[in-house]
N, C-alpha and C positions, 0 to 999 in steps of 0.2 A: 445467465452463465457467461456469455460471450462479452458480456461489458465487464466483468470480472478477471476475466482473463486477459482483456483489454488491458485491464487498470494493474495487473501486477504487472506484465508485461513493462508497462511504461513506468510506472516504479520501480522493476528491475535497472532496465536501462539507468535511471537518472542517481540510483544506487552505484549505479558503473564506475558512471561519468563521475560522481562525486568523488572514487574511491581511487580512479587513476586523477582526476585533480587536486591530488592531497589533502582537502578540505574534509574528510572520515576515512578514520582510519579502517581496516578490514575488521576491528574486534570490536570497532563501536559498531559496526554495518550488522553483524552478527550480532551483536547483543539486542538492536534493534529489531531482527528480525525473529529471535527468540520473544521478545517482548510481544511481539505481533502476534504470533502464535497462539501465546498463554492466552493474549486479551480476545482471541477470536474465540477462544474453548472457553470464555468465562460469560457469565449471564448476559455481558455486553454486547456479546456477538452481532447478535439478530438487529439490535439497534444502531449499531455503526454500519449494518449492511444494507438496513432500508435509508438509513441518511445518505450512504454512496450512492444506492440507488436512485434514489432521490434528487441529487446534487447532480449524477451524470444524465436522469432525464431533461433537469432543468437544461443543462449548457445544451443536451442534445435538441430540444425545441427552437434553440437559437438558427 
């Protein structure tokens, strides 16, 4: 749970930074983050969260 929270946390931020550096606009940031949503409430879920899991134990063993 705590690396999850880890990882929105830090995709919040770089969501920020992108959005006050004019590089996405606020309704594409949003429509991205609707997207996210859908795809976490859809059969995919469970598999994109043991790959995160996965991928943030690997960098973390470094």
């Amino acid at each position: 749970m705590a690396v999850s929270i880890s990882f929105v946390l830090l995709l919040a931020i770089v969501v920020v930074v992108l959005i006050r550096g004019g590089s996405v606009r606020l309704l594409h940031a949003l429509a991205c983050a609707a997207f996210g949503f859908f795809l976490a409430s859809s059969g995919a879920g469970p598999y994109i969260t043991r790959a995160m899991s996965g991928i943030t134990g690997w960098i973390s063993s470094f």
